[in-house]
C-alpha positions as CSV (number, residue, x, y, z in Angstrom):
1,X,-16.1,-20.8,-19.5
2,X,-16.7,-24.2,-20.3
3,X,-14.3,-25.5,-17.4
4,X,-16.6,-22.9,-14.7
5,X,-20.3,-23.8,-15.9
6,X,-20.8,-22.4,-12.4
7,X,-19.2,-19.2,-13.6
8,X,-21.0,-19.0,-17.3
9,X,-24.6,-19.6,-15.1
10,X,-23.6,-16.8,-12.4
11,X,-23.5,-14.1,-14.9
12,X,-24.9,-11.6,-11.8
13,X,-21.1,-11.8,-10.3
14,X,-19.3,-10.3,-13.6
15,X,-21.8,-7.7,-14.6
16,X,-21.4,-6.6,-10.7
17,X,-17.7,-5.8,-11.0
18,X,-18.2,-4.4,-14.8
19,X,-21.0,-1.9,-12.8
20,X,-18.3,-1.2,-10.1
21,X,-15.5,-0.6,-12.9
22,X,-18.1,1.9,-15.1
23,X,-19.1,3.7,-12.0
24,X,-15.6,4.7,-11.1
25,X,-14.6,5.6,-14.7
26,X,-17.4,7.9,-14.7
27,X,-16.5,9.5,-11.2
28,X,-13.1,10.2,-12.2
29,X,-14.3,12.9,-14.5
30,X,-16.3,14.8,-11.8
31,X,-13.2,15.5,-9.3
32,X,-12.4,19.2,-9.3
33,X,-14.7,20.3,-6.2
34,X,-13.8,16.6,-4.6
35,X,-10.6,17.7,-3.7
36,X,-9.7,18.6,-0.2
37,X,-6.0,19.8,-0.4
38,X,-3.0,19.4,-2.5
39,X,-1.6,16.3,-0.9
40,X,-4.9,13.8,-1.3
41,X,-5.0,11.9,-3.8
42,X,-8.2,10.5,-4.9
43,X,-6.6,7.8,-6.9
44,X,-5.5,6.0,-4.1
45,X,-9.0,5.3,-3.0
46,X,-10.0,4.3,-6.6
47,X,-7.2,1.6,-6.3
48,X,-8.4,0.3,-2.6
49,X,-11.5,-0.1,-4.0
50,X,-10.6,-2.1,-7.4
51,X,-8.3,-4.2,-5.4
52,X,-10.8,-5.0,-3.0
53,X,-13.6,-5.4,-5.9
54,X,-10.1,-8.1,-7.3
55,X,-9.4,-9.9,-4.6
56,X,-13.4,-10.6,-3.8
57,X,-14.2,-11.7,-7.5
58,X,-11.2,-13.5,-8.0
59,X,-12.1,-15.6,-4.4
60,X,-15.7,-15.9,-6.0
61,X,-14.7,-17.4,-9.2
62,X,-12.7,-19.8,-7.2
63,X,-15.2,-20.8,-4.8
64,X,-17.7,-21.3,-7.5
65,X,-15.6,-22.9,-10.6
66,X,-12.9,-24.3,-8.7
67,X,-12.6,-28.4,-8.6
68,X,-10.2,-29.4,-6.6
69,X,-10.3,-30.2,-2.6
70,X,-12.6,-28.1,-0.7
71,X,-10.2,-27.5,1.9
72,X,-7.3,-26.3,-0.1
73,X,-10.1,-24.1,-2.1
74,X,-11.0,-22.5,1.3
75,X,-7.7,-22.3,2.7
76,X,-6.7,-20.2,-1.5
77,X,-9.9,-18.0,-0.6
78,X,-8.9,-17.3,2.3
79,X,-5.5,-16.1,2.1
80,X,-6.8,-13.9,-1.0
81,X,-9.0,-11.9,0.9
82,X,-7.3,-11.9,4.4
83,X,-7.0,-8.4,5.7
84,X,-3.5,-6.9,5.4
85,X,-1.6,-4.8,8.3
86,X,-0.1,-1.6,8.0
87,X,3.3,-1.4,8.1
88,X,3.1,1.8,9.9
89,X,1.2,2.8,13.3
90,X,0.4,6.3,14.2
91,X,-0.9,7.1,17.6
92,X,-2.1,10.4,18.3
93,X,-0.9,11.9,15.0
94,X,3.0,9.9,15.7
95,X,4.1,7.4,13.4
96,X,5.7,4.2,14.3
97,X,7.1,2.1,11.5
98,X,6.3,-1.8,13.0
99,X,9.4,-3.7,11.1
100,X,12.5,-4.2,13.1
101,X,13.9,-5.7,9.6
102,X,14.8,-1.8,8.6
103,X,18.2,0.2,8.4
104,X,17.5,4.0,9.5
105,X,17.4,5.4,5.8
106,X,15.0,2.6,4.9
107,X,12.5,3.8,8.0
108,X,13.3,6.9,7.0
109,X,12.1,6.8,3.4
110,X,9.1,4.4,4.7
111,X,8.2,7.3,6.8
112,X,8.5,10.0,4.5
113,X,6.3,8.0,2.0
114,X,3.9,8.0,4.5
115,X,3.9,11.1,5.4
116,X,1.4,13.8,3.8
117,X,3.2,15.5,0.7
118,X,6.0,13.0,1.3
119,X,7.5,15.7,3.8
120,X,8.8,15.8,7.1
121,X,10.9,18.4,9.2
122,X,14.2,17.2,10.3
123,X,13.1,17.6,13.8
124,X,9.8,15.5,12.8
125,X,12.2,12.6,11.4
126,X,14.2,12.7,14.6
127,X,11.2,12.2,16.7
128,X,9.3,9.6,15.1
129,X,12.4,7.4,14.2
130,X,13.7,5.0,16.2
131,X,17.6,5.5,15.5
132,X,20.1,7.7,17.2
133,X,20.3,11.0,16.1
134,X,23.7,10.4,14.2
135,X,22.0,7.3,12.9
136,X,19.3,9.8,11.3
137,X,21.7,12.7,10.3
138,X,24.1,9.8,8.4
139,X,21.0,8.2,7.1
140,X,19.7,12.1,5.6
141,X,23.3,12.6,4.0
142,X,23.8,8.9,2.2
143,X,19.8,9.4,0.9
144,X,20.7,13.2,-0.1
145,X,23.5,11.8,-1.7
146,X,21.8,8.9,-3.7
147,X,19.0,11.3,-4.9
148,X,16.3,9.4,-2.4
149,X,15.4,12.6,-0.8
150,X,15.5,16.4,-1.1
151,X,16.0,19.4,1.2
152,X,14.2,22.4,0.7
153,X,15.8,25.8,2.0
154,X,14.1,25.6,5.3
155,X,15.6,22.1,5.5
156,X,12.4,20.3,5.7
157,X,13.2,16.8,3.9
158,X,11.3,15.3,0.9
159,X,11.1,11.9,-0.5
160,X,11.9,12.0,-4.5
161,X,10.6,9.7,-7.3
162,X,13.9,8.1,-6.8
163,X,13.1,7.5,-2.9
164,X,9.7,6.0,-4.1
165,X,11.3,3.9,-6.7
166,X,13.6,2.4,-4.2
167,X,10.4,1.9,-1.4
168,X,8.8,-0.1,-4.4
169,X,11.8,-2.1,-5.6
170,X,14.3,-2.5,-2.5
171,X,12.0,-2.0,1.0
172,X,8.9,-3.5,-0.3
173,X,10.8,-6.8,-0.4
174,X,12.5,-6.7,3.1
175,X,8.9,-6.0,4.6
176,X,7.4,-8.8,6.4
177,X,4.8,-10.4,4.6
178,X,0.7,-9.7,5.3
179,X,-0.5,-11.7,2.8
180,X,-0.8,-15.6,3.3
181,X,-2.5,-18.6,4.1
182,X,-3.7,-17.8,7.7
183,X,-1.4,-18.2,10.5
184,X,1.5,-18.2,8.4
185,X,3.2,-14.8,8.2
């Protein structure tokens, strides 16, 4: 703290996020009427919000502590808290997945993720994907057979941990990037 007197002076800033933090913890506790159905998942709202709550401290420490050139300050800030874009677009309850970058059992998997209880019909997949149909039944056998996805008996199609692993690991880094210094993609 010595290096950010600003910071040490502005104790208002910390004890916010600590209140934001202690609030949630408490919440978490009080879920079981919260829930509306078996696929929502309250934790992903808990992690929007601390990421949020992240990315706007972090931007205030830097904006207050930070010595260098104002303009390379502003243009850090800025690219912190710059709004990211979805990778995927639904329209009237369709799906689109917006990267051209994508093989069809990537957008498959993408969209499966996406999809509520990370399950689709087969004639679901076939609609909202933008490959051939032999592009999609080839892409549902080679992820079947790699243990990406799952068919249940009525041959709807589920994403596995495996799928999930592989969005995180292998897709994740072929998306284009959201997050940067503005007007650079």
């Amino acid at each position: 703290m010595k290096r950010f007197p600003q910071i040490a002076s502005n104790a208002k800033l910390i004890y916010f996020f600590w209140c934001v933090l202690q609030n949630r913890e408490q919440e978490n506790g009080d879920r079981g009427v919260a829930h509306v159905s078996a696929t929502y998942n309250a934790n992903h709202l808990d992690a929007t919000l601390v990421i949020a709550n992240v990315k706007w401290l972090f931007a205030e420490f830097l904006r207050l502590g930070w010595k260098k050139d104002r303009n390379e300050v502003a243009e850090i800030i800025e690219a912190i808290v710059q709004l990211e874009h979805p990778l995927i677009h639904e329209l009237d309850g369709r799906p689109l997945v917006l990267s051209n970058s994508f093989n069809a059992a990537e957008e498959m998997l993408v969209l499966l993720q996406h999809s509520p209880g990370g399950c689709l019909t087969r004639t679901q997949l076939k609609d909202y994907h933008q490959k051939s149909t032999s592009a999609v039944n080839k892409a549902i056998n080679d992820l079947c057979e790699s243990r990406d996805i799952r068919l249940n008996g009525l041959g709807d199609v589920f994403i596995t941990p495996l799928g999930e692993k592989h969005i995180h690991e292998v897709i994740n880094t072929k998306a284009p990037s959201t997050v940067g210094i503005k007007g650079k993609p």
